[in-house]
PLY file of the C-alpha trace (Angstrom):
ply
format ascii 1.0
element vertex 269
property float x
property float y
property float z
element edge 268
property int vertex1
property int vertex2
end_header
0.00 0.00 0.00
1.39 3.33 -1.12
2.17 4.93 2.21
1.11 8.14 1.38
-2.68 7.31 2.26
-3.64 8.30 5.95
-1.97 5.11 7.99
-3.44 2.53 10.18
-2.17 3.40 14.13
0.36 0.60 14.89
-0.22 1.07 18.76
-3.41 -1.69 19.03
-3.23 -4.98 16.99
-6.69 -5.70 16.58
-8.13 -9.49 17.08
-9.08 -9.81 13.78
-7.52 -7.66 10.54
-7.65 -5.00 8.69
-7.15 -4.63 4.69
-6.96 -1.87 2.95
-8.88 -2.11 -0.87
-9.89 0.00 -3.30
-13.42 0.74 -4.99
-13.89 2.25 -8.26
-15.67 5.52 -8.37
-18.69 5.03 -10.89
-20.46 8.44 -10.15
-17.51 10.86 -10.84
-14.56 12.46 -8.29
-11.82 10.34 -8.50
-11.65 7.04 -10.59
-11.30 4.97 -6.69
-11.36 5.46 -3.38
-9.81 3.50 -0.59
-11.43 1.58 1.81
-10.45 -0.43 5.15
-12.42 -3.65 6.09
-11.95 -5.05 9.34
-12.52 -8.79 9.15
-13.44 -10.85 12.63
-11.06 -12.88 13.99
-12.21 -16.34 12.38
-12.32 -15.15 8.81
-9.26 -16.85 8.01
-9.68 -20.12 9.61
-13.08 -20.92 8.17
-13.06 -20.96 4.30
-16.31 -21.37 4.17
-18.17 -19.01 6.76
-20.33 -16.34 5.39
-20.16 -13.10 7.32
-23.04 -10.11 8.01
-21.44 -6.59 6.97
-21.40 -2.85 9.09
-20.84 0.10 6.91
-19.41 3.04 9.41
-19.24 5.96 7.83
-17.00 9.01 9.04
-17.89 12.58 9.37
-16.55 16.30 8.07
-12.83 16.26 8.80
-12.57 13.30 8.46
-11.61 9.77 6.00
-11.74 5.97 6.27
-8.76 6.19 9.52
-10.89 8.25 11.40
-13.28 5.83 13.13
-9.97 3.74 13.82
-7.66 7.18 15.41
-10.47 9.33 16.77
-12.83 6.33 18.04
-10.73 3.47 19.13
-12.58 1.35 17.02
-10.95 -2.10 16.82
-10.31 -2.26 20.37
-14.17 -1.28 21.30
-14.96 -4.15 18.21
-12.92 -6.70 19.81
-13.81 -5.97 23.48
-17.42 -6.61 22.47
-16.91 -9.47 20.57
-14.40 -11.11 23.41
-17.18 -10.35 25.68
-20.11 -12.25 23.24
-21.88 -8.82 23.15
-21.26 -8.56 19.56
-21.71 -11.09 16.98
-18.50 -11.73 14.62
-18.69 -9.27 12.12
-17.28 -7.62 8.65
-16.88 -3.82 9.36
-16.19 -1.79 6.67
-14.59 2.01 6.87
-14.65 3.78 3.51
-13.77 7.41 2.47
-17.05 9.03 2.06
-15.91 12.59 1.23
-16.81 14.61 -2.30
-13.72 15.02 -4.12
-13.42 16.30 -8.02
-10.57 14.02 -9.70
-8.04 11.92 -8.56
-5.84 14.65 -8.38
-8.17 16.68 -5.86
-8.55 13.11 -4.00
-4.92 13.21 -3.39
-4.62 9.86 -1.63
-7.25 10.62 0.98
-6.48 13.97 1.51
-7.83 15.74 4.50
-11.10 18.22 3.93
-11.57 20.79 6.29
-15.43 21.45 7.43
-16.28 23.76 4.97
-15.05 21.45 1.96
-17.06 18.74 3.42
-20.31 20.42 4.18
-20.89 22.06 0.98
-19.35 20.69 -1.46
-21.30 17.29 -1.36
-23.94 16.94 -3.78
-24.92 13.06 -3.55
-22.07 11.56 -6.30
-20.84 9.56 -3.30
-23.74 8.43 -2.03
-25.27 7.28 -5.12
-22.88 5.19 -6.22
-22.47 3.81 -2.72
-24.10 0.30 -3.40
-22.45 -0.25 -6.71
-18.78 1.19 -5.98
-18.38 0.26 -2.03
-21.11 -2.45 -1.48
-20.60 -4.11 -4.79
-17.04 -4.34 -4.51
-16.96 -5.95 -0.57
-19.71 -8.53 -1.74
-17.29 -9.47 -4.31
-14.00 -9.75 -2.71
-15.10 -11.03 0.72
-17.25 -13.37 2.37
-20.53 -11.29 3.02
-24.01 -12.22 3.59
-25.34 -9.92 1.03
-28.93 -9.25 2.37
-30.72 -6.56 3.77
-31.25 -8.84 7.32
-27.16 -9.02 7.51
-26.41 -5.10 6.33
-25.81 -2.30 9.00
-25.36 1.13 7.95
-24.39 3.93 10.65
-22.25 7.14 10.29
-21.57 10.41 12.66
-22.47 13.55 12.30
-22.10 14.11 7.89
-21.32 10.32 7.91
-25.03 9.86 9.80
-26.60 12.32 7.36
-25.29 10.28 4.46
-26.30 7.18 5.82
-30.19 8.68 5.80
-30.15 9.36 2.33
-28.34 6.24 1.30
-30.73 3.92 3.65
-33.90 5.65 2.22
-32.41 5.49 -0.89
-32.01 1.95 -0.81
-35.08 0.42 0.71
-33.92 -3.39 0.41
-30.70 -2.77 1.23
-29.91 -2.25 5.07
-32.14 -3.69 8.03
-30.19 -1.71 11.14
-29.47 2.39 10.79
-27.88 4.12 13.37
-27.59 7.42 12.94
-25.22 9.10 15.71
-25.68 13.15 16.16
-26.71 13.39 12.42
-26.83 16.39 10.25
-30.63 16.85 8.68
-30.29 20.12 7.25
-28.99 20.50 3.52
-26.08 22.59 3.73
-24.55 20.82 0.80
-24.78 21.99 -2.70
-28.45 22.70 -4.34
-29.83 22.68 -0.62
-33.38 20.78 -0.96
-33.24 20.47 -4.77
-29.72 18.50 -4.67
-30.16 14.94 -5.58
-29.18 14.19 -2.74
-32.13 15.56 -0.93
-34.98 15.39 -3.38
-37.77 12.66 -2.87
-36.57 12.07 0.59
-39.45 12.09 2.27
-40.89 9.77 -1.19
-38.26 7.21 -0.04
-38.72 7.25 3.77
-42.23 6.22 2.52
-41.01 3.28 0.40
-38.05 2.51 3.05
-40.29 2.20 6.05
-43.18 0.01 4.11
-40.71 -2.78 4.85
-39.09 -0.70 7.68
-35.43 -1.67 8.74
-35.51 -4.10 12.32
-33.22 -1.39 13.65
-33.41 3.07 12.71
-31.80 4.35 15.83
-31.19 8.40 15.99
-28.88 9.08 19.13
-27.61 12.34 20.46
-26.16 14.56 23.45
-28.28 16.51 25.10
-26.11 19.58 24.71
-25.41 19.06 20.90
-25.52 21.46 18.52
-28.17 19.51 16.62
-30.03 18.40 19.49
-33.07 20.61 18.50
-33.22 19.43 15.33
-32.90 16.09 15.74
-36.68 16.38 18.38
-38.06 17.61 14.94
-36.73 14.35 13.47
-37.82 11.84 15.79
-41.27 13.99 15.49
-41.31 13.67 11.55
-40.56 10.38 11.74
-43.28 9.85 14.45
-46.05 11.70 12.89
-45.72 9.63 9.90
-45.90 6.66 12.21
-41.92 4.97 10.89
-40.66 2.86 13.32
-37.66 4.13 14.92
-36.27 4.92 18.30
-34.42 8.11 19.65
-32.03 8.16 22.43
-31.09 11.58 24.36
-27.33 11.04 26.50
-25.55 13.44 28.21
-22.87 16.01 26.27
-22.47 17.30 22.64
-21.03 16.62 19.31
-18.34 15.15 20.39
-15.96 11.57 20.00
-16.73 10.05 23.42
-20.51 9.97 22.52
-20.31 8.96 19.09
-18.05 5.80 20.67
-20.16 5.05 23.24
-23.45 5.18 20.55
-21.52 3.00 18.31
-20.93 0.31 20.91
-24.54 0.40 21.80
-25.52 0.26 18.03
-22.83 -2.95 17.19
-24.21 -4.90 20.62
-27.83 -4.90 18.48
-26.47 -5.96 15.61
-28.27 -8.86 14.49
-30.17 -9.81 16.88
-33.48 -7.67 16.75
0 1
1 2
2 3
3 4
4 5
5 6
6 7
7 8
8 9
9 10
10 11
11 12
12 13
13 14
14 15
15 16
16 17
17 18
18 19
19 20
20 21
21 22
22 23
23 24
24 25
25 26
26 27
27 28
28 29
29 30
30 31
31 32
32 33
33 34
34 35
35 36
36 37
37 38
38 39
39 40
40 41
41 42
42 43
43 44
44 45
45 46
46 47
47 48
48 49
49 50
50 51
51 52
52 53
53 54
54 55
55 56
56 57
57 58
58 59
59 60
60 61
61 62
62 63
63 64
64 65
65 66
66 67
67 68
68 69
69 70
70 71
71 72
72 73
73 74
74 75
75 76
76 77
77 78
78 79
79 80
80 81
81 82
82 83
83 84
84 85
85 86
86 87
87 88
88 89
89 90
90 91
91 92
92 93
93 94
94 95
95 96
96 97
97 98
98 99
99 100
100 101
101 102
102 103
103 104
104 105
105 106
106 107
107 108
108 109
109 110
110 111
111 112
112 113
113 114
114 115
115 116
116 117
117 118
118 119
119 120
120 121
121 122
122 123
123 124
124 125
125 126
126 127
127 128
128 129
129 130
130 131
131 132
132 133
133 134
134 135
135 136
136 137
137 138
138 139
139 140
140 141
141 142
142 143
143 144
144 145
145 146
146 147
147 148
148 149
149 150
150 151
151 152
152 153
153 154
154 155
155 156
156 157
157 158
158 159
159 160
160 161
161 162
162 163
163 164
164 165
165 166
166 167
167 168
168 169
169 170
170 171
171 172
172 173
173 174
174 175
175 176
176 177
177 178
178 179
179 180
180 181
181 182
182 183
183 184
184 185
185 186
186 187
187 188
188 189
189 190
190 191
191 192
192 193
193 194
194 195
195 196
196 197
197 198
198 199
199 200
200 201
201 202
202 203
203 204
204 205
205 206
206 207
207 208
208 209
209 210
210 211
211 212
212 213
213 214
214 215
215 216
216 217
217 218
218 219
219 220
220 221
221 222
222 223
223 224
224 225
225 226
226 227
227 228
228 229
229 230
230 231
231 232
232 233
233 234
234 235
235 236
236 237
237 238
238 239
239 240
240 241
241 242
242 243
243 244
244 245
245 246
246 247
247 248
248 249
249 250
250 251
251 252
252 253
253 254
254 255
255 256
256 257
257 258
258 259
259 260
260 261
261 262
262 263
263 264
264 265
265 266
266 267
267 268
């Protein structure tokens, strides 16, 4: 791996491993992006085990490391698993930010908050299922249903995964959306593709509703407002879904703690 992309902290070797791939781009930017999957810790010695997949998305600031340097992901993973509160699982970590060409990707190059608010205009997520999803079911040993697909992300990363989820009806059965962003910022505002029709698709994703739409967030985040109008759009209109207030803001040691509450569901619903 060219070691100019961000690198893997060295400090924690996880249970399992982690590769690092590469998924073509299908919907402009640059012609790939990398992605790290983690895979559980009995991938290798069963060549014929079929695993369910968790798509974690990262927010503004940050790229497919994030989860692992900001969130201490593979030790909260393995900790879990160690303790049978999580069931074995493929985790998958890819660079969700809007980038023009591969020259403006720049091997995962850092975006500072203003980049990653409004520049995005939905080429990322709509390829997501084709370019990252297509490409995991093909090189690794998923259970490609919507019963074994978990999609979550924090903060821009939770915004994305409510457009991609809705946008994708049959695609994920558990959504955990941690301190998400519901307000288009991002380019063309409500007449983006990447907001237009939402509330169409909600309609068509919650016919079949996923076991599992979790919103979670601090009590003293900057969104906190606006995510009591969520939970009261998506009760008026009578989708399925639960909302969890903690203490704090918009901040790492929440977004951990609603990821490990998220992966310990995983499943099992």
């Amino acid at each position: 791996m060219n070691t100019d992309y961000p690198q893997i902290p060295t400090n924690y070797v996880p249970d399992g491993s982690v590769e690092s791939i590469f998924c073509p781009s299908s919907t402009g930017g640059p012609s790939q992006r990398r992605t790290l999957v983690y895979l559980p810790p009995s991938y290798n010695l069963d060549s014929t085990r079929r695993y369910p997949v968790f798509y974690l998305l990262h927010g503004a600031r940050g790229n497919e490391v994030a989860w692992i340097t900001k969130g201490d992901l593979l030790k909260h993973i393995d900790s879990l698993v160690r303790e049978q509160k999580m069931i074995e699982t493929i985790v998958v970590l890819p660079n969700m930010n809007q980038y023009n060409d591969d020259e403006d990707y720049g091997k995962s190059r850092y975006k500072n908050a203003m980049e990653s608010f409004f520049e995005i205009d939905g080429s990322v997520e709509s390829g997501f299922m084709n370019d990252i999803v297509g490409t995991v079911d093909r090189q690794f040993r998923t259970i490609a249903e919507k019963s074994s697909r978990a999609i979550a992300g924090m903060s821009l990363g939770a915004m994305q995964a409510i457009h991609i989820s809705a946008s994708n009806p049959d695609s994920f059965d558990y959504v955990g959306l941690f301190s998400p962003l519901v307000h288009p910022f991002y380019s063309g505002g409500e007449n983006s593709a990447f907001f237009k029709n939402l509330k169409e698709k909600q309609k068509a994703q919650f016919a079949n509703p996923p076991k599992l739409y979790w919103v979670m967030v601090g009590r003293t985040d900057i969104l906190h407002q606006r995510m009591n109008l969520y939970d009261k759009r998506l009760s008026d209109n009578g989708y399925p879904h639960e909302y969890y207030v903690s203490e704090g803001g918009h901040e790492w040691y929440n977004w951990t703690d609603y990821c490990d509450r998220f992966m310990k569901r995983l499943w099992k619903e």
